[in-house]
N, C-alpha and C positions, 0 to 999 in steps of 0.2 A: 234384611237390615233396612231401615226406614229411613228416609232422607233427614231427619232431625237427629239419627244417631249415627249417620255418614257423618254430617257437619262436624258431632261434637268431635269425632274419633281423628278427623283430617281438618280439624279448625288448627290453624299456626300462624305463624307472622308470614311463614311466604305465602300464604293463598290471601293475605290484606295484598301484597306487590304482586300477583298475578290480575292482568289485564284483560279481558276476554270483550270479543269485539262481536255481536250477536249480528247477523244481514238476512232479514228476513222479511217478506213484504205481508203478510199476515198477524197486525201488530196482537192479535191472541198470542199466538207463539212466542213471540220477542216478550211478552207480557209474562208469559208460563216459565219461559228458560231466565230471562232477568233474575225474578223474584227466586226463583230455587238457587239460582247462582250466588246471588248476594249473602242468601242465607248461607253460602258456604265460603262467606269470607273473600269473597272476589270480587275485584271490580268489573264494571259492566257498561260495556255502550252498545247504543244501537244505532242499525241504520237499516232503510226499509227498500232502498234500491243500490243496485250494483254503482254508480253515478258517485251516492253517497257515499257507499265503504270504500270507494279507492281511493276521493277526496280526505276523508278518515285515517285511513289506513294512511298515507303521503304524509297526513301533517303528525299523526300521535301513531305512530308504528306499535299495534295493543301485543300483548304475550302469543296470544291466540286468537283463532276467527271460526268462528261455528257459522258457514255459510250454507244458505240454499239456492239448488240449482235453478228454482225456476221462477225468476227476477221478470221485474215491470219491461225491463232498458235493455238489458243485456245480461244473457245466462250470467249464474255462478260457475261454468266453465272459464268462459274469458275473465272472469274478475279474476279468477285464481291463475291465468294464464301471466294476464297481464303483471300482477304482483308477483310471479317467480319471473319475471324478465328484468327483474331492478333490483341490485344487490342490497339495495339498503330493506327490501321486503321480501326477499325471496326466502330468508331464513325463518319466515314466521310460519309455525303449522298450519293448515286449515281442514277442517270438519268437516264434511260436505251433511248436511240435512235435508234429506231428499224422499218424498213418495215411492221414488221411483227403485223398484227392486230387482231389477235387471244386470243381469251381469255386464250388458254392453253399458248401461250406465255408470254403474262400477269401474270399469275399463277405461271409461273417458275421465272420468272424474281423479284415476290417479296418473293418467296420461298428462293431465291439466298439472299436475302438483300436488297433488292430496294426500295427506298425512292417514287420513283413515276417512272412513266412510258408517253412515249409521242411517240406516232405514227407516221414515214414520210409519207408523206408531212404534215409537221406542221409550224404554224403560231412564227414567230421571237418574234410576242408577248407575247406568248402562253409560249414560252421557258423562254423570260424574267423573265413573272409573278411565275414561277416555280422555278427557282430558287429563286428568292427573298424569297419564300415563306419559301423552306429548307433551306438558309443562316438563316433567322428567327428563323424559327424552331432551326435549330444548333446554335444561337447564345442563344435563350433560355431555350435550355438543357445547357448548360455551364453555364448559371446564374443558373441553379435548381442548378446543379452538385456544384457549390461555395457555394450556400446554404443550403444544404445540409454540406458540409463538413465547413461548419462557424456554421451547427445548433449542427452538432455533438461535433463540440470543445467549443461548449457553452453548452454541455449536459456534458462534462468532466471535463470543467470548473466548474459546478453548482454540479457535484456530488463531486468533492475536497471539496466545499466550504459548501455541507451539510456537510461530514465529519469534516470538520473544525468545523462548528456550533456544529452537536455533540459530539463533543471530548469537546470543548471549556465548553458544558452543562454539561458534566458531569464530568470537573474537575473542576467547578463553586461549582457542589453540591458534590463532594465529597471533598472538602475541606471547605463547611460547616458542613459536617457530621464527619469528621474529628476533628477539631475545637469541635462541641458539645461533641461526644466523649471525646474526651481526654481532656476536661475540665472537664466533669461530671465524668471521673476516674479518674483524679489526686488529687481531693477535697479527696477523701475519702481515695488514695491509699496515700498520703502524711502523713496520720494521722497513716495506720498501718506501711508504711516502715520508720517513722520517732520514729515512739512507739517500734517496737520491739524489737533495744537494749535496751531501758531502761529495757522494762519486763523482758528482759533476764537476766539483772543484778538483780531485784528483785528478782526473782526465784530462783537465786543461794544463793543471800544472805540468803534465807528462806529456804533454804536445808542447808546450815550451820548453819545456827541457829536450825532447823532437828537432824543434826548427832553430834551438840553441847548436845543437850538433851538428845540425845541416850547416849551418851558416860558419860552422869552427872547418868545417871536414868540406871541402868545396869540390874538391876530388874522392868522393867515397869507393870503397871499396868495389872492384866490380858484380861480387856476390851480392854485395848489401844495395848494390844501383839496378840488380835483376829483380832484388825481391823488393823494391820497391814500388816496380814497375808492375808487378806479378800484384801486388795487392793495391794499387793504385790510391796512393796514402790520400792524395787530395781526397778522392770520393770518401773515403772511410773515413777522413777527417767529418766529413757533413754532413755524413749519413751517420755518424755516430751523435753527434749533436740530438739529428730528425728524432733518432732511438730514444736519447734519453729525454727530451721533451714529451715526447708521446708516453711514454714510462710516466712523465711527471701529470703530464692530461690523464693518462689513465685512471692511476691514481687516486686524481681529484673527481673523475667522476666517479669511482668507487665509494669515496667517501661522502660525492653529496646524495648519492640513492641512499646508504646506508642511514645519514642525518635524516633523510626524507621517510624513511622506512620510520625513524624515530619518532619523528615529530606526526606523519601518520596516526602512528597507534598510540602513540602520546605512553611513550613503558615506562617515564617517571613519573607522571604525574593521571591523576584519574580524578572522577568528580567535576565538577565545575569551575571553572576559573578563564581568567580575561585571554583572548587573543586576537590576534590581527587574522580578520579575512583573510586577504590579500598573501599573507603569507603560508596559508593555508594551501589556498589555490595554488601558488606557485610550488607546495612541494610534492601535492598532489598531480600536476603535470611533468614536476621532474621525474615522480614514478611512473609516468606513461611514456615517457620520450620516447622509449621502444616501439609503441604502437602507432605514435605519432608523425615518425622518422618516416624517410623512404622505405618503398619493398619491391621486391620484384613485380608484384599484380598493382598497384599503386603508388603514385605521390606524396609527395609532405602534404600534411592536415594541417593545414593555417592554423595559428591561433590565432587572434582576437581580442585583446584585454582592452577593455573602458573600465576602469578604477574611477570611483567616483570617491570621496573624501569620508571615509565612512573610521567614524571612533573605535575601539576595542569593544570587542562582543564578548558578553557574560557570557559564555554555555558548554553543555557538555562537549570539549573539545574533540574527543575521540571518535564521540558518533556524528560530529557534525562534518568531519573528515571524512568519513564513512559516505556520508549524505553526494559529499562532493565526489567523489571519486566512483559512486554507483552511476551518478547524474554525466560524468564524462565520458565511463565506459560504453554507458548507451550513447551517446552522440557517438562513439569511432563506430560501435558494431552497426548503428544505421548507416553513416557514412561508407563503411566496409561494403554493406550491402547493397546499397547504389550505386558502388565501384563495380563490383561482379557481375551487375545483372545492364552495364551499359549503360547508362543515362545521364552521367556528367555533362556530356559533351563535350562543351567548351567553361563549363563550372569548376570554379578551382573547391576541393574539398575544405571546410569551414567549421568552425566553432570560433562562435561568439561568444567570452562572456563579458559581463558587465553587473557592475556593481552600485547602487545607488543610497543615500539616505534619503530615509522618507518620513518625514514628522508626523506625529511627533518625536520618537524615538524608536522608527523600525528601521532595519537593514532591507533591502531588497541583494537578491544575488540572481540571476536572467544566463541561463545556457543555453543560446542555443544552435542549432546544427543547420546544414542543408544536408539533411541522408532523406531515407527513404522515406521519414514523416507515417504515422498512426494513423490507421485507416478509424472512422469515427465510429464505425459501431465498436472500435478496441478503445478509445477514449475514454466512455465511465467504468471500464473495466482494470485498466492496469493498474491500478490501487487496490487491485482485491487479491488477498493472499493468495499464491498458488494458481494466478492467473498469470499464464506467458502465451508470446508468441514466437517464442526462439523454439528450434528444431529441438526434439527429444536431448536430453544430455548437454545443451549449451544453456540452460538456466532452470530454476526451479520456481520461480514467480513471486519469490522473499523480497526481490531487490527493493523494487518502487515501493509496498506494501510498507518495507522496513523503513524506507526514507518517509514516509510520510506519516510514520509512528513516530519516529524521533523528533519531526521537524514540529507537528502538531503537538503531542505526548509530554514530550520532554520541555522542549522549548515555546509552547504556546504561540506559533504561528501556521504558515500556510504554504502549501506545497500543490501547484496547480500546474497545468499542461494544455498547451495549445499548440493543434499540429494540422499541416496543411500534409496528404498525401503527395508523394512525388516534392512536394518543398521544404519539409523537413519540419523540425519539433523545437519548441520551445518549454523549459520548465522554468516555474517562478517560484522564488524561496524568498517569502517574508517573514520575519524573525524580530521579536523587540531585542533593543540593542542591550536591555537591562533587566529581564524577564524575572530575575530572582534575587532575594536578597542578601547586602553584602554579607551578611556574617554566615551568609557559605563557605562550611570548612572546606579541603581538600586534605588528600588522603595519598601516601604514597606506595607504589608496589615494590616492596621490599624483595620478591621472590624474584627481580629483574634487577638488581641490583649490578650484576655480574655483567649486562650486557652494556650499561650504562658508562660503568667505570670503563670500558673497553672501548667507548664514541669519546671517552673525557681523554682517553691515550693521544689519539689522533689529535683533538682539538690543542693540545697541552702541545703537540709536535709542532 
């Protein structure tokens, strides 16, 4: 085949956008390979020292380089050395065009980086098929390279969108479990927190009607002055009181977990609609009082509220509950774990929060702890799904990941983290006060219907 019927057979549009960078200090040659090159539709530069093509090569990075090893300055060894040491050149082929037919020259030349090697005197066709082969080649490492980095953004994609799946499952079921719950305790709890003022009016009435007797009867019966003494009315008088107060506290803290349980997962209401921070916060710390109380390995966990004067926030109220109650659980489990491992001292255990407006119209909401504080190479990581640093079985790496989908995602702000080791962590949650517009509807769950009417018993009590 003849190089005028090579041209016509491989003349295309991509051999005009192939670049070829000819380094040859013999301007015959550069003369020879140019001119056949051009005829085949390529561009063409030249350069007649090593000096020149690196200059070259740094500023216009060509497709390809048909270099010779035996340069004015400095081999085409090092040229080709030095351009695989720099990632923005290292991915470009090069040719080596050489005299030389030695195996050990061979040897060095792909040592140095060489895509392929060709010995003078060699056939124009010879060179043709060669290059086409590494434009190939380089044009199908660039398609791996975009598929690759297309496989990997659908692997980031698909890990968000499990998180989403599981996040979505498991406030599916815990607001069925919710729902069952606080139906099956407000049937019952309705009946003692709606009965125990009356008992308590009873009971008094029958202790006045007691010390009506006493005061009629001044000499009682000696049987009835044994068993008096035998049950010591006074005490039983006030410890029956302590009973039914505590009956009546009970109670009420029965019922404010339970409303807090509600306003949590929000079982009437879903969508987006106006509420108060602050009241957020507070019912989301009513559901931790447990963890927050005394224990036998630890003290009471201070809280800390600075309320700053902040208007109703648009958003979705459910996940943004969500947000707060992940963001508290981590402050006790760090606090928890700088209780166990000794290092309080003379530090009372702490969470802060604090709340601010910030204009134009953002919310700022600021937690934060004295616990053990994020060691900084864990810092640009705890936002990446499926990243933890909790022991096997006490987390799965959802949490932070999911808080900073909702807070970004949903409500177009900011969910950031600043932590001193050994002095604990700070999270900041900025949020526009009005992020969406008003003629967002809202939408109710009817299939929760049952638990609701059963929080409306008590309240009605």
């Amino acid at each position: 085949m003849t190089p005028s019927e090579t041209a016509s057979e491989n003349n295309s549009p991509e051999k005009w956008q192939a670049d070829i960078l000819i380094v040859d200090d013999i301007p015959d040659n550069i003369r020879f390979l140019s001119n056949f090159l051009t005829d085949q539709a390529y561009q063409v530069r030249k350069a007649i020292n090593g000096q020149m093509a690196l200059r070259t090569v740094n500023a216009f990075p060509p497709d390809l380089i048909l270099l010779d090893i035996n340069l004015p300055d400095i081999s085409g060894y090092d040229v080709c050395h030095q351009l695989k040491q720099h990632s923005a050149t290292a991915s470009i082929p090069i040719i080596f065009l050489s005299a030389g037919n030695e195996a050990i020259d061979k040897i060095k030349a792909f040592q140095a980086g060489a895509a392929d090697y060709i010995s003078k005197p060699f056939q124009l066709e010879e060179v043709l098929v060669r290059i086409q082969t590494q434009l190939k080649i380089q044009t199908l490492q660039e398609k791996l390279k975009d598929q690759n980095q297309q496989l990997k953004k659908t692997l980031e994609e698909l890990k968000i969108a499990q998180t989403n799946l599981v996040q979505q499952e498991k406030m599916a079921t815990l607001r069925k479990v919710v729902a069952g719950v606080t139906h099956e305790i407000n049937n019952p709890l309705s009946f003692i927190a709606c009965n125990i003022k009356p008992a308590q009016d009873y009971i008094n009435q029958l202790l006045v009607l007691i010390e009506r007797y006493q005061q009629q009867n001044i000499e009682p019966d000696p049987s009835i002055s044994a068993y008096l003494n035998e049950i010591d009315l006074e005490f039983l008088v006030s410890d029956l009181m302590n009973i039914l107060t505590s009956m009546k506290n009970g109670a009420e803290r029965i019922r404010t977990v339970v409303l807090a349980l509600r306003i949590f997962t929000r079982l009437d209401e879903s969508g987006i609609k106006q509420i108060d921070i602050h009241e957020c916060i507070d019912n989301v710390l009513a559901l931790l009082q447990y963890r927050l109380g005394d224990s036998n390995d630890r003290t009471k966990i201070q809280i800390k509220k600075e309320f700053g004067n902040l208007p109703l926030i648009t958003c979705h109220a459910e996940q943004l509950n969500q947000v707060i109650f992940n963001l508290l659980c981590n402050a006790i489990d760090a606090i928890d774990e700088k209780i166990s491992s000794g290092n309080y001292a003379a530090l009372v255990p702490e969470i802060a929060i604090t709340t601010e407006f910030l204009e134009p119209a953002m919310a700022e909401i600021r937690i934060r702890d004295n616990g053990v504080g994020i060691p900084e190479q864990n810092q640009v990581r705890i936002f990446e799904p499926f990243f933890t640093t909790k022991p096997a079985g006490q987390g799965i790496g959802l949490g932070l990941a999911t808080n900073r989908r909702i807070i970004e995602e949903l409500h177009g702000g900011t969910l950031t983290c600043h932590s001193v080791v050994g002095e604990g962590a700070e999270f900041k949650i900025q949020l526009p006060i009005s992020p969406f517009t008003p003629s967002s509807t809202h939408s109710r769950d009817e299939d929760l219907g049952a638990a609701n009417d059963g929080l409306n018993t008590i309240d009605r009590c």
